[in-house]
C-alpha positions in Angstrom: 0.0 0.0 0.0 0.9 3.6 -0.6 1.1 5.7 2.3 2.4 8.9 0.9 3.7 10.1 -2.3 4.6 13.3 -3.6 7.3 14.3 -6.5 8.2 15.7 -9.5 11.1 17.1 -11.5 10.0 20.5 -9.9 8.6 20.5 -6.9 11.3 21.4 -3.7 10.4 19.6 -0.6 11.9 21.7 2.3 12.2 20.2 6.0 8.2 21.1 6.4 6.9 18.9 4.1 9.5 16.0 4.8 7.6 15.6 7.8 3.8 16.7 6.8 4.5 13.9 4.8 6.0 11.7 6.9 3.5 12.4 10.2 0.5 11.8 7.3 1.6 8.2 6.8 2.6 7.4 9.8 -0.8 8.0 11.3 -2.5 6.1 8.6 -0.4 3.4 10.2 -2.2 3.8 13.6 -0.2 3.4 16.6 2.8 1.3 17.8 4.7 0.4 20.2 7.5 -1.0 19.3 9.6 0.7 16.3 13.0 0.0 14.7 14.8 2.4 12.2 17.0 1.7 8.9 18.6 4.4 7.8 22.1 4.7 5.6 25.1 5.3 7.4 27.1 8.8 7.0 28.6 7.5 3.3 24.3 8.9 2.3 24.2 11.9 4.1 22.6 14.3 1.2 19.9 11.9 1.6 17.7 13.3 4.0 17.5 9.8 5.8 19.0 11.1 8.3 16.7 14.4 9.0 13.7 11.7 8.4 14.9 9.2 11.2 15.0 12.4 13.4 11.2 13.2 12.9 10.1 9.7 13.1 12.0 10.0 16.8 10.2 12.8 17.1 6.5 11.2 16.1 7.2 8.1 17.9 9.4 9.2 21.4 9.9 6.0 23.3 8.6 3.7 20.9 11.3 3.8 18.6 13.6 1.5 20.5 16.1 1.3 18.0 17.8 2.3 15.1 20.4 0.0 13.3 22.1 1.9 9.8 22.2 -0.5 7.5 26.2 -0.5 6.8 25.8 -3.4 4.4 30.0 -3.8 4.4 30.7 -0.5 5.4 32.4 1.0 8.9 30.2 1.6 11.7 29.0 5.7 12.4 31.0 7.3 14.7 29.8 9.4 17.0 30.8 12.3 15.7 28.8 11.0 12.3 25.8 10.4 13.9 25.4 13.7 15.7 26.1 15.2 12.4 23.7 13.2 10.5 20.4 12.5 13.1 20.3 15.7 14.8 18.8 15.7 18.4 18.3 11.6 18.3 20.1 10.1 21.3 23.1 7.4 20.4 21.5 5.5 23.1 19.2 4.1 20.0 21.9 3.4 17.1 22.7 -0.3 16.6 25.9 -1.9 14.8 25.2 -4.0 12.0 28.1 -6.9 11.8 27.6 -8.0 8.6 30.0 -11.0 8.8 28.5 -12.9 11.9 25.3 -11.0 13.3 22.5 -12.6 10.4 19.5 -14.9 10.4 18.5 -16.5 6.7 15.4 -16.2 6.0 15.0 -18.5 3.1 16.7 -19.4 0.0 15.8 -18.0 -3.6 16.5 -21.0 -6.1 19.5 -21.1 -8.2 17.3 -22.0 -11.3 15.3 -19.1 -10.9 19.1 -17.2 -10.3 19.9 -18.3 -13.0 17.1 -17.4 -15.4 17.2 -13.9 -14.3 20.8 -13.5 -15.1 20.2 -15.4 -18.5 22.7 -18.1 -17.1 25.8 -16.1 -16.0 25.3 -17.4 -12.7 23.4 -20.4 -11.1 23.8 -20.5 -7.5 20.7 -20.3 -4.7 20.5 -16.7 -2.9 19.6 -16.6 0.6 17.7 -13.5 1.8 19.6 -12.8 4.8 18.8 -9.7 7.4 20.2 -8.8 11.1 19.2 -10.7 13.8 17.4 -7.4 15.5 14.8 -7.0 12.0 13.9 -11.1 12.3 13.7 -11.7 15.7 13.4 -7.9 17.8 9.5 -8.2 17.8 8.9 -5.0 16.7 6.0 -4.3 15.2 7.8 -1.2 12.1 10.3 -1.5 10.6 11.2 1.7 8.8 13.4 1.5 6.0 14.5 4.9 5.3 16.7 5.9 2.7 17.2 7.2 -1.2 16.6 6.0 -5.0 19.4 7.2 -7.0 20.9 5.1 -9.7 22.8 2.1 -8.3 26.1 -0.1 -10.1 24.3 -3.6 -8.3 20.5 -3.0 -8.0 20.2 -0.3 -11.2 18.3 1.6 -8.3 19.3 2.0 -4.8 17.2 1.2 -1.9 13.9 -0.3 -1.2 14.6 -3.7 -0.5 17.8 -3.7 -1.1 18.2 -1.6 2.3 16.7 -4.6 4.0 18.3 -7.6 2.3 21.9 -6.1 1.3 21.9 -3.4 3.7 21.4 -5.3 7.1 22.5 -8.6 5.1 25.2 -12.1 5.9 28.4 -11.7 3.7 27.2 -14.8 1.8 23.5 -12.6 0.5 25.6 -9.7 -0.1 28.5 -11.0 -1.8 26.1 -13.3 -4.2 23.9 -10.2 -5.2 27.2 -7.7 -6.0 28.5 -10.5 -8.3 25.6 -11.4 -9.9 24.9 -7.7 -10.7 29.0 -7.2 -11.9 28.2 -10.7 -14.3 25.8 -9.8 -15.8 26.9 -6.6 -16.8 26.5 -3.4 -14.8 26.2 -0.8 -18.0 23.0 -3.1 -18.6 22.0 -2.6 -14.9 22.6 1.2 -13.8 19.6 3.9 -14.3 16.9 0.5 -14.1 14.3 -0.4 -11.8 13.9 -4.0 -13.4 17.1 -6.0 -13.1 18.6 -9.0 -12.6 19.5 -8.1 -9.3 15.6 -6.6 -8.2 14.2 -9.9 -9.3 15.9 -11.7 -6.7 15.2 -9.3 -4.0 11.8 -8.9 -4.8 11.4 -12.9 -5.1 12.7 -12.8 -1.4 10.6 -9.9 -0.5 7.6 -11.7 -1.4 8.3 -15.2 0.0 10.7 -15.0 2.5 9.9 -11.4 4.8 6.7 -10.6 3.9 6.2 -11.1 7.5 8.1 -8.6 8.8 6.1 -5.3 8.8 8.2 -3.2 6.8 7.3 0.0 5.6 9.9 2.1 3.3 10.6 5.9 3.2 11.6 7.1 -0.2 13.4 10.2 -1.0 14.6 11.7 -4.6 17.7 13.9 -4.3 19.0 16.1 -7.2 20.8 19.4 -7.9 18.7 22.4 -7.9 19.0 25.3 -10.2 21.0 27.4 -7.7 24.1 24.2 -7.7 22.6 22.9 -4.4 20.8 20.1 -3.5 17.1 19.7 -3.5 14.6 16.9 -2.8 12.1 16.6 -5.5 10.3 13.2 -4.0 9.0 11.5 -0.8 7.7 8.2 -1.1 6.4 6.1 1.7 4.8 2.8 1.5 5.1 -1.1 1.9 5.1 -2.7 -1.9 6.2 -2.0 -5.0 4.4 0.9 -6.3 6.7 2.9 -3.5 9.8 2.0 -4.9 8.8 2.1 -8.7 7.5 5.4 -8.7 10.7 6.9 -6.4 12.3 5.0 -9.1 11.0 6.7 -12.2 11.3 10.2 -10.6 14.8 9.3 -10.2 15.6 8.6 -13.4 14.3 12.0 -14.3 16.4 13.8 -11.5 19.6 12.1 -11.3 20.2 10.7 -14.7 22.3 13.2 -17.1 22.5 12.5 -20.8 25.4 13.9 -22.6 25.2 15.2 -25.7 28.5 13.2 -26.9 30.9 10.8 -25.3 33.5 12.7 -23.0 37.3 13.2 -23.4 37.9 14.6 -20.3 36.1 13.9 -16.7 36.7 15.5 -13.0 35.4 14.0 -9.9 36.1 15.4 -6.9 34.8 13.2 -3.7 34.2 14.9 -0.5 36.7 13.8 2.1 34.1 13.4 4.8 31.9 11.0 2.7 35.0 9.2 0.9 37.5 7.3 2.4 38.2 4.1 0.8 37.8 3.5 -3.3 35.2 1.4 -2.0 33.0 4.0 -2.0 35.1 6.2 -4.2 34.9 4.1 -7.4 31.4 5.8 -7.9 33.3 8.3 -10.1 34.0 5.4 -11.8 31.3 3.6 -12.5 28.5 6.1 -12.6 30.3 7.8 -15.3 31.6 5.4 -17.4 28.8 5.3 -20.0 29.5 8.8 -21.0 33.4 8.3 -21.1 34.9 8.0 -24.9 36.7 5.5 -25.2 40.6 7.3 -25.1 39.0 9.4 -22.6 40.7 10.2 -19.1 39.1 10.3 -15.9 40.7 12.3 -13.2 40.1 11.8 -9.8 40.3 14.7 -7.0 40.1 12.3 -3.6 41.5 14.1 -0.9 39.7 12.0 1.8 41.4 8.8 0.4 43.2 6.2 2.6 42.6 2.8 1.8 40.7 0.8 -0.8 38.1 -1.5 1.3 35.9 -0.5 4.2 36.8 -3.6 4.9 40.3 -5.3 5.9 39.6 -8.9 4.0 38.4 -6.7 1.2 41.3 -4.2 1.3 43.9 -6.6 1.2 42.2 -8.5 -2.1 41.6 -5.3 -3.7 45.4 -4.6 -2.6 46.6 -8.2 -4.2 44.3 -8.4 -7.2 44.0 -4.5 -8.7 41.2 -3.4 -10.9 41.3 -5.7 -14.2 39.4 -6.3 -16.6 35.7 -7.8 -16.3 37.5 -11.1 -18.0 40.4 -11.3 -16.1 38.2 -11.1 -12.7 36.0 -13.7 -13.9 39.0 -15.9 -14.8 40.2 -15.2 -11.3 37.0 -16.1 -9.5 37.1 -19.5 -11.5 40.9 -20.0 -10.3 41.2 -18.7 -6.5 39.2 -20.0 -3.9 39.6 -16.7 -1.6 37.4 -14.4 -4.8 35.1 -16.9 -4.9 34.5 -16.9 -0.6 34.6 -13.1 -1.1 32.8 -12.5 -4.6 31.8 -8.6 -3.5 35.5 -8.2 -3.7 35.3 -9.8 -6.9 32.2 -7.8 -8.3 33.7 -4.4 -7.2 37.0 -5.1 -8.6 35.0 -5.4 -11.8 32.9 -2.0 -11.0 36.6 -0.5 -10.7 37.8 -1.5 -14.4 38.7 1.0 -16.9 38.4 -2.2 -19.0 41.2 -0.8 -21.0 39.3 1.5 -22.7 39.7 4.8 -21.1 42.3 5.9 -18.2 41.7 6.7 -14.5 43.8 9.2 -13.0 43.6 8.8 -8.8 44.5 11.7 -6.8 44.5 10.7 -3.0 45.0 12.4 0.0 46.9 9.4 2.2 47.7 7.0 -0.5 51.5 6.7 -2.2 52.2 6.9 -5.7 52.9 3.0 -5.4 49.7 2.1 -3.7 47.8 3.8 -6.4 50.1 2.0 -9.3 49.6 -1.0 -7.6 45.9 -1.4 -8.1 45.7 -0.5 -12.0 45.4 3.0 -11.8 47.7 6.0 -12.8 48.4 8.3 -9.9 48.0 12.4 -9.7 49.3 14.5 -6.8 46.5 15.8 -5.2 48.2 19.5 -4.5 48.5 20.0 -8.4 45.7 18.5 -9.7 43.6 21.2 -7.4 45.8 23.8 -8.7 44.4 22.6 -12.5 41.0 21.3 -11.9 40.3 23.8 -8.8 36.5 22.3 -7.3 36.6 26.2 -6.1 36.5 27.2 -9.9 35.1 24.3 -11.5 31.2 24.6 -12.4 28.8 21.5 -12.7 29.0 20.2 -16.3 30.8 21.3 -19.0 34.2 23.8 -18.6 36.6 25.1 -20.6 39.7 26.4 -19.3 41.9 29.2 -19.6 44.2 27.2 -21.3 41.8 26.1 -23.9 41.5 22.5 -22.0 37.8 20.9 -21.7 36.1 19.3 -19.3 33.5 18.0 -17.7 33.0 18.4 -14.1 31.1 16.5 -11.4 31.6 17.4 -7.6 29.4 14.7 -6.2 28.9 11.1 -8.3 26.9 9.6 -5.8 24.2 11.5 -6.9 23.4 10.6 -10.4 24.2 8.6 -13.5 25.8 9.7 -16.2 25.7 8.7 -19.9 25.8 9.1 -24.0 23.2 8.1 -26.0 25.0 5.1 -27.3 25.7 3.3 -24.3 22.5 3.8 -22.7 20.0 2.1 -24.8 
């Protein structure tokens, strides 16, 4: 059922409606006693998860008992994070999600129907996996809170996703990244209907349609003054919630260029990017609008590592970025890729796939680090000096030099493209 849906490509929800909105449903969902809270953690802070956990505090006082950010593989908040990000909500209530030990399966999608989604590139069972708090807390919501923006694994971020991948076991989300980077994530990104869904849906439906989970939507894009805006709130416990976030999204966040790129800038905000983890969404959310000979440059000066995750870091550290054939070749060969195939799947996102080159610029990595991974290394302090983010405008630039460029300051917030890579 819908709860609450409003959104276009123009409307501007300010903190008012957010929670018009959000006090509308939640009253149509009568009184409880018992609440838990999903949000994202700090690396979706533009999302306005984090202003919308507040209010439902606010609505609900003691009955929201607790609130566990689903991390998915990511670090747990600090405190320092989650007084930035949930203003005013005591860290009495916040929960750590261990993703490698602290799971319940809930059931087991089949490998045939696995496989038939992915039109045979993989065959193995999926099990819909969630933390032990959403099976077994007996609360009676669960809020799922969080933003649909185009995604490298899902096509779309969120809905379900923040349920089964976000508060998943290691085994759920290493099986969904891979089958996602298999089949082929230029066929995935910007779509509702993937591969990936499918399988999440098909657990949604037969495996934790018990659970009373009700989601809470948001759309994100720039504004016309270079800020950020919210153009969508969606709230609601099926399909039609995420589906129509969905389509608003590709509206908002999705930018079609009007030929392939020579030349791309990304900076990544030090407080949201630490790890190329996170920071290879320069990468992969431009890479359909890349020419091939083009050159991506990377301004990161929050970088430090390459996993969130010290099993991950150290493959990512072993392997580099390859090609999507090489990695597959790899997973076939080496027992440890195959126990960790998220490593596997993002060392795929990560691949210039020899067809156009990616300039990192970090801010606590060495030159050797960089080169040891696949990628060509920048110094940070001159790059600025070139591509200054100060300077730089949203889109296309041309330099004093004569030198053009297109410039993106945050790539977690859209998907880029040209018209003949997106069909």
């Amino acid at each position: 059922m819908l709860y609450f849906a409003r959104g276009s490509e123009n409307d501007v929800l300010a903190s008012h409606d957010l929670r018009v909105g959000l006090n509308e449903a939640c009253g149509r969902l009568g009184s409880r006693k018992k609440v838990l809270a999903l949000p994202p953690d700090y690396t979706r802070f533009h999302s306005r998860a984090g202003e919308l956990t507040a209010m439902a505090y606010d609505y609900y006082g003691s009955a929201l008992t607790d609130i566990l950010p689903a991390l998915g593989t990511h670090f747990p908040m600090t405190g320092q994070e989650i007084e930035k990000m949930y203003p005013g909500v005591p860290q009495s209530l916040f929960r750590v999600h261990r993703w490698r030990t602290d799971v319940v399966t809930l059931g087991e999608v089949p490998a045939g129907y696995v496989s038939e989604v992915s039109e045979g590139r993989v065959d193995y069972p999926w099990p819909a996996q969630v933390n032990r708090l959403v099976a077994h807390g007996g609360h009676d919501l669960v809020l799922s809170i969080g933003q649909v923006v185009p995604h490298e694994v899902t096509g779309m971020a969120n809905y379900n996703k923040n349920l089964l991948v976000g508060t998943g076991g290691a085994e759920g989300i290493n099986k969904s990244h891979f089958l996602g980077a298999a089949y082929g994530m230029e066929r995935i990104m910007g779509r509702a209907d993937t591969p990936v869904r499918k399988v999440l849906n098909y657990a949604s439906e037969n495996f934790a349609d018990h659970l009373p989970v009700v989601y809470v939507l948001t759309v994100v894009g720039q504004g016309s003054g270079g800020g950020l805006v919210t153009r969508g709130l969606f709230i609601g416990d099926d399909h039609e919630c995420f589906y129509r976030a969905a389509e608003l999204s590709l509206k908002v966040n999705f930018t079609m260029v009007d030929k392939p790129l020579h030349k791309v800038v990304v900076y990544l905000d030090p407080n949201e990017f630490k790890s190329t983890w996170l920071g290879n969404k320069s990468i992969y959310r431009t890479r359909m609008a890349i020419a091939d000979g083009g050159e991506l440059t990377v301004l990161a000066p929050g970088l430090r590592q390459f996993g969130e995750d010290e099993e991950i870091d150290r493959l990512i550290r072993r392997h580099g970025y390859l090609t999507t054939p090489e990695i597959l070749s790899l997973v076939d060969e080496e027992e440890e890729l195959r126990d960790n195939l998220s490593a596997a799947a993002h060392l795929i996102h990560g691949s210039h796939e020899n067809r156009f080159t990616i300039t990192y610029c970090p801010g606590h990595l060495s030159r050797e680090e960089v080169e040891s991974v696949n990628y060509r290394y920048g110094n940070l302090e001159e790059m600025v000096r070139k591509y200054d983010p100060g300077r730089l405008k949203e889109g296309y630039n041309t330099l004093p030099g004569g030198e053009e460029l297109f410039y993106i300051s945050n790539p977690a917030l859209g998907l880029w493209a040209s018209a003949e890579r997106f069909g």
